[in-house]
PDB file as gemmi writes it, atoms N, CA and C in Angstrom:
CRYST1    1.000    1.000    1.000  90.00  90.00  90.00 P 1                      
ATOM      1  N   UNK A   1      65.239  30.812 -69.924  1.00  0.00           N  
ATOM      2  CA  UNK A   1      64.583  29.595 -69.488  1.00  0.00           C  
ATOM      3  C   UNK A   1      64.630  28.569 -70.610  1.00  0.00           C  
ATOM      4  N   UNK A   2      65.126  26.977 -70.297  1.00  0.00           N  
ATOM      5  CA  UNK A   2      64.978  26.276 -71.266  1.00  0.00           C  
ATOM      6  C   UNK A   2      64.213  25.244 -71.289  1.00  0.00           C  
ATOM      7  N   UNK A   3      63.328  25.642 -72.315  1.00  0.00           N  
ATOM      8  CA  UNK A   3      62.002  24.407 -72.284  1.00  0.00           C  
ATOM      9  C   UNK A   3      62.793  22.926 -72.055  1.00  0.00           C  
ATOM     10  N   UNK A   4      63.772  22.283 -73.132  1.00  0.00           N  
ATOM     11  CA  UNK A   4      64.277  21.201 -73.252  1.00  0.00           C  
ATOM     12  C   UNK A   4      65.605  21.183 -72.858  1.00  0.00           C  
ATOM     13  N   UNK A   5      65.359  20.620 -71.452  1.00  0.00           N  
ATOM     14  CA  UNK A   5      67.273  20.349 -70.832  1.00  0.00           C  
ATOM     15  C   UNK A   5      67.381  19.483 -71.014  1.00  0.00           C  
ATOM     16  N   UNK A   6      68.265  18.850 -70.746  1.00  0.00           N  
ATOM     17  CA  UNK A   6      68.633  16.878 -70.901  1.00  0.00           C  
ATOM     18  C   UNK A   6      68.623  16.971 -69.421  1.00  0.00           C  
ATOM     19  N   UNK A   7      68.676  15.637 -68.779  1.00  0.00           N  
ATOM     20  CA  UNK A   7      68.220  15.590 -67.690  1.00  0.00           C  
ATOM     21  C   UNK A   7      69.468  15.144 -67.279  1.00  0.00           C  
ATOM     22  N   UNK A   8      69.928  15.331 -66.163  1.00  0.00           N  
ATOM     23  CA  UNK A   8      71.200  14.608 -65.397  1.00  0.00           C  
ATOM     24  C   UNK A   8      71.183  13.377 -65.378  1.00  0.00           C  
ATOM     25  N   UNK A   9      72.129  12.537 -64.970  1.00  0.00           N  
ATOM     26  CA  UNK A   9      72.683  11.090 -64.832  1.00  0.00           C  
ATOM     27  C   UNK A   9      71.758  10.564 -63.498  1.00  0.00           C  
ATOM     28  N   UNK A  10      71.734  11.398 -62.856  1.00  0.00           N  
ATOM     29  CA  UNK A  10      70.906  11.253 -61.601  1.00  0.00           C  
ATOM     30  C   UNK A  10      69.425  10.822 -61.803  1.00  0.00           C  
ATOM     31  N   UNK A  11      69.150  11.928 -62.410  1.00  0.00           N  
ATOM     32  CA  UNK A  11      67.660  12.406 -62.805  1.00  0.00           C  
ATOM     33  C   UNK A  11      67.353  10.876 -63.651  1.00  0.00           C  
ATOM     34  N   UNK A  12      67.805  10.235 -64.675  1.00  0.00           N  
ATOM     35  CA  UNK A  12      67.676   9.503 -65.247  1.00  0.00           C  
ATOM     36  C   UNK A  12      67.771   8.319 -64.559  1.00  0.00           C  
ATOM     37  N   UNK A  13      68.499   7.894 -63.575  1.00  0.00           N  
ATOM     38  CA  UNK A  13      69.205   6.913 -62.367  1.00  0.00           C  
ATOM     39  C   UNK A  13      67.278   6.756 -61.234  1.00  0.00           C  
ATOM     40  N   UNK A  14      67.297   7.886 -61.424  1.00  0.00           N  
ATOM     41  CA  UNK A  14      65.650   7.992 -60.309  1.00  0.00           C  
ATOM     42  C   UNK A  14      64.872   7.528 -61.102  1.00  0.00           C  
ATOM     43  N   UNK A  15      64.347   8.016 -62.234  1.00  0.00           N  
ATOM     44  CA  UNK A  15      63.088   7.730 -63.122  1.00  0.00           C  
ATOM     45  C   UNK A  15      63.499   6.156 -63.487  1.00  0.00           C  
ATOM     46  N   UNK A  16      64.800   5.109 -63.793  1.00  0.00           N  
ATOM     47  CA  UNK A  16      65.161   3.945 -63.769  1.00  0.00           C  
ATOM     48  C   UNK A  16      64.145   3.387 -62.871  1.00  0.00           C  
ATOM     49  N   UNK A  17      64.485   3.579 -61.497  1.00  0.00           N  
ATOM     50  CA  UNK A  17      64.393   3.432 -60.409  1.00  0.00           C  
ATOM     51  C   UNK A  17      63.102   3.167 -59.965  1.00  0.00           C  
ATOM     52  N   UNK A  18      62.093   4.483 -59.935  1.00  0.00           N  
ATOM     53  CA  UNK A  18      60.852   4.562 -59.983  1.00  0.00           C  
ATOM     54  C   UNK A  18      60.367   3.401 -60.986  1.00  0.00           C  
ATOM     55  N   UNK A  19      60.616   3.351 -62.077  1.00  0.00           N  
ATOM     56  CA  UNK A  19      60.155   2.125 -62.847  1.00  0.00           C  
ATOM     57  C   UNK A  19      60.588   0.674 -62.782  1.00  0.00           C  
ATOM     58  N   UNK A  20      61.325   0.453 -62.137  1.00  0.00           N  
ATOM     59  CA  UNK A  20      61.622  -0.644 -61.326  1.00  0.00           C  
ATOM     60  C   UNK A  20      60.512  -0.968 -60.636  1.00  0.00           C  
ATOM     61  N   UNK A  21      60.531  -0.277 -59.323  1.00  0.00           N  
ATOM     62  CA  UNK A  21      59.595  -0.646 -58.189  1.00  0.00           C  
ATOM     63  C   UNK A  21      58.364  -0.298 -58.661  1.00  0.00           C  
ATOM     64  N   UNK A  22      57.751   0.053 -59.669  1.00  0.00           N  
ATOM     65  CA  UNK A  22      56.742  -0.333 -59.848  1.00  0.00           C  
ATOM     66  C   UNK A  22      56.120  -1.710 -60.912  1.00  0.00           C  
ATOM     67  N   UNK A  23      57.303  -1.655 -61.555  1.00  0.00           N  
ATOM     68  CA  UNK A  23      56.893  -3.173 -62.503  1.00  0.00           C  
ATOM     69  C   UNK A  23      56.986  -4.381 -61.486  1.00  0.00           C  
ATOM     70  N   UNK A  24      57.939  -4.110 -60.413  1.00  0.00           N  
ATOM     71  CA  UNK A  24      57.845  -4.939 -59.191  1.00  0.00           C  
ATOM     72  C   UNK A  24      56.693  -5.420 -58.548  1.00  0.00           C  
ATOM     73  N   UNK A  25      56.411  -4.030 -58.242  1.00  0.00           N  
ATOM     74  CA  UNK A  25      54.664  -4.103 -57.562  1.00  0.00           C  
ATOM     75  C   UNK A  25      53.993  -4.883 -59.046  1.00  0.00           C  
ATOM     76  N   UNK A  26      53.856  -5.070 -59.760  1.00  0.00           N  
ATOM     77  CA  UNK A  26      52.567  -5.421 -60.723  1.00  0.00           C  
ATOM     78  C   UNK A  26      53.226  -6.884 -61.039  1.00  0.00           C  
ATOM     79  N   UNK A  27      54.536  -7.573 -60.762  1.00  0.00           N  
ATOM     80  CA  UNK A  27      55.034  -8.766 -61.244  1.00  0.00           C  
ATOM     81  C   UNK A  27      54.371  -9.311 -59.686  1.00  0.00           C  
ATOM     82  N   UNK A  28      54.238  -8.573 -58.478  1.00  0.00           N  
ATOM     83  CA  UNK A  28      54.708  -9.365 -57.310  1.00  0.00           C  
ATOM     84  C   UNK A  28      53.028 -10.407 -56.931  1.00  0.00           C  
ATOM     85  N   UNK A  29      51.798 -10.245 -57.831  1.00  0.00           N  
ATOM     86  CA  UNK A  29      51.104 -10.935 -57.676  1.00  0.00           C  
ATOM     87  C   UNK A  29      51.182 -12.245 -58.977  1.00  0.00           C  
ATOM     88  N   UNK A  30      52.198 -11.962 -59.960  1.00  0.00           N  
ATOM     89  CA  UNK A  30      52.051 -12.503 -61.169  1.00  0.00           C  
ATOM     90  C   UNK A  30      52.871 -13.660 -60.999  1.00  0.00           C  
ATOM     91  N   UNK A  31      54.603 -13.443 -60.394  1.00  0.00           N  
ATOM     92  CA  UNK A  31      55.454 -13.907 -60.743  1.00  0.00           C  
ATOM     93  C   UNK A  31      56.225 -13.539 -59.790  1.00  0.00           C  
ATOM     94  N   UNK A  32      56.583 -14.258 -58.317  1.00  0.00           N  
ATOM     95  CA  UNK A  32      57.342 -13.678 -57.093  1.00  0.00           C  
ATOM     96  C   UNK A  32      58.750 -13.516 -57.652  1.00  0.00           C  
ATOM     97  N   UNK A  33      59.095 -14.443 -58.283  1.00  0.00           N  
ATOM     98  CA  UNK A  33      61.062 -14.364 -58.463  1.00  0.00           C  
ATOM     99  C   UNK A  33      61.250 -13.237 -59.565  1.00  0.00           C  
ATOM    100  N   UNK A  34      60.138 -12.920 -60.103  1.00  0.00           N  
ATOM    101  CA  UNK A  34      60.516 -11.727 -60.992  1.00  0.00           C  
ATOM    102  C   UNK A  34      60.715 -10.881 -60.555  1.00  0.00           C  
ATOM    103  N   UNK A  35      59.914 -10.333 -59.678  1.00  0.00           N  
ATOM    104  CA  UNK A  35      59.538  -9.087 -58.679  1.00  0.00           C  
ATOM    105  C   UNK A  35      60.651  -9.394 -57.718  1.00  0.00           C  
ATOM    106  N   UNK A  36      60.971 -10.177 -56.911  1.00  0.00           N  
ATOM    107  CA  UNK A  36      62.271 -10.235 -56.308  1.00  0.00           C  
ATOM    108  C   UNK A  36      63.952  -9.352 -57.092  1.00  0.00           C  
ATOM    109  N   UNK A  37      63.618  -9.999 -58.728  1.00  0.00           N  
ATOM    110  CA  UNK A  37      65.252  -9.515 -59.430  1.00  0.00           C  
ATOM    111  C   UNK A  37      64.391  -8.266 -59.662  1.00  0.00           C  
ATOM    112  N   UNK A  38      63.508  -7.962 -60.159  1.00  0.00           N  
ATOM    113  CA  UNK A  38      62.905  -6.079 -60.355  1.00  0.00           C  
ATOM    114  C   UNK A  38      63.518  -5.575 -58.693  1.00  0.00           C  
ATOM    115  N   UNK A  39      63.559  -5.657 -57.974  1.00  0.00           N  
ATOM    116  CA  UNK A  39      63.497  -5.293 -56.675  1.00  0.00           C  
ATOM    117  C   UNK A  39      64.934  -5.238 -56.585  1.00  0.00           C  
ATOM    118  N   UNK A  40      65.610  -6.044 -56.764  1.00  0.00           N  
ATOM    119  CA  UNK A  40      67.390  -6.022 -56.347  1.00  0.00           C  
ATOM    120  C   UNK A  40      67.684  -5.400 -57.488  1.00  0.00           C  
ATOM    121  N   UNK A  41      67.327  -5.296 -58.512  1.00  0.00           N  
ATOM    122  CA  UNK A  41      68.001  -4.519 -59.653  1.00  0.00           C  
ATOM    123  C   UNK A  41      67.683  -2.725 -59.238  1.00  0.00           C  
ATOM    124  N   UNK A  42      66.578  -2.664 -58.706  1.00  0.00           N  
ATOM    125  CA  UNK A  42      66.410  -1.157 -58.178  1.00  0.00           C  
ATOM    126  C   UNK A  42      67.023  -0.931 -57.418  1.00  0.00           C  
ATOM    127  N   UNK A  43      67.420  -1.813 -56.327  1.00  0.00           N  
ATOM    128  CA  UNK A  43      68.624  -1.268 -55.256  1.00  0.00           C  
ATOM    129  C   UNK A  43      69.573  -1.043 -56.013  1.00  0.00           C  
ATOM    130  N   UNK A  44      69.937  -2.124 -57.008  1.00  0.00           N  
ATOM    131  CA  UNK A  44      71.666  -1.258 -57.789  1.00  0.00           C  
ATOM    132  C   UNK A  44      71.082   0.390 -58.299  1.00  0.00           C  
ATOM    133  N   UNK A  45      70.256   0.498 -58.613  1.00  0.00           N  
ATOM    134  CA  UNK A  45      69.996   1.662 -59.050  1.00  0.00           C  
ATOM    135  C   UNK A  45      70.433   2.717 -57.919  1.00  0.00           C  
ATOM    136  N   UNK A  46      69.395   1.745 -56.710  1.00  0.00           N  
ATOM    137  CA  UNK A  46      69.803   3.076 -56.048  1.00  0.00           C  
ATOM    138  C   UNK A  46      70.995   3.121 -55.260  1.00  0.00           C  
ATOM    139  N   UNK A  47      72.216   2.200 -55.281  1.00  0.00           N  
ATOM    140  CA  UNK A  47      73.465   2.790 -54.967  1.00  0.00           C  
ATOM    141  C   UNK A  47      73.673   3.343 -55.736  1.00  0.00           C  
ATOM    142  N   UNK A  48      73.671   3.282 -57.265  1.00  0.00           N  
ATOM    143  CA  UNK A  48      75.009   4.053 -57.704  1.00  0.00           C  
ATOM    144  C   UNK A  48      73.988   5.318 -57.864  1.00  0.00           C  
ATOM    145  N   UNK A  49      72.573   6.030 -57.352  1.00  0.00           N  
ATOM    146  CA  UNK A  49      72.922   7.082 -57.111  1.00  0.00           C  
ATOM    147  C   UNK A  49      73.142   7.850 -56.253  1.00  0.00           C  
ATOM    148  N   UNK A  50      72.829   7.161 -54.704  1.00  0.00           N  
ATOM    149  CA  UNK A  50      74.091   7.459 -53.819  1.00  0.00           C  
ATOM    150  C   UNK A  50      75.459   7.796 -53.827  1.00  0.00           C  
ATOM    151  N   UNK A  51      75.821   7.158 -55.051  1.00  0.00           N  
ATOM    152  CA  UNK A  51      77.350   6.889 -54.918  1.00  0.00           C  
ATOM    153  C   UNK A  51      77.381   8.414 -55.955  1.00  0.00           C  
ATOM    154  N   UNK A  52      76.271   8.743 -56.928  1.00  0.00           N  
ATOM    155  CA  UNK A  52      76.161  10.109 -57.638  1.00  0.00           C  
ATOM    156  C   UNK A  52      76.756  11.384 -56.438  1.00  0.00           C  
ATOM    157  N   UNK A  53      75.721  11.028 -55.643  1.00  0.00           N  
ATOM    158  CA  UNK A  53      76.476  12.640 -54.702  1.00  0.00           C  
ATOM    159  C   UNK A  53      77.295  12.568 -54.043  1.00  0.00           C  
TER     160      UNK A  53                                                      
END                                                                             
């Protein structure tokens, strides 16, 4: 068993991802056009990890 794996390309591509849409959520009362590019920048995220499997 290994305490410390490195995490896949994927794995790293999700946790991106996840932190996207949430700095989104916290820009989207602050600053709409921010939270808009947080928001389209997470979709690139999440093609290319679609495009992963």
């Amino acid at each position: 068993m290994k305490l410390f794996r490195r995490k896949s390309k994927k794995e790293k591509l999700e946790k991106q991802y996840r932190e996207k849409l949430e700095e989104s959520h916290k820009m989207s009362t602050i600053n709409r056009a921010k939270s808009d590019e947080l928001i389209y920048q997470a979709e690139q995220i999440l093609k290319e990890i679609e495009n992963e499997d």
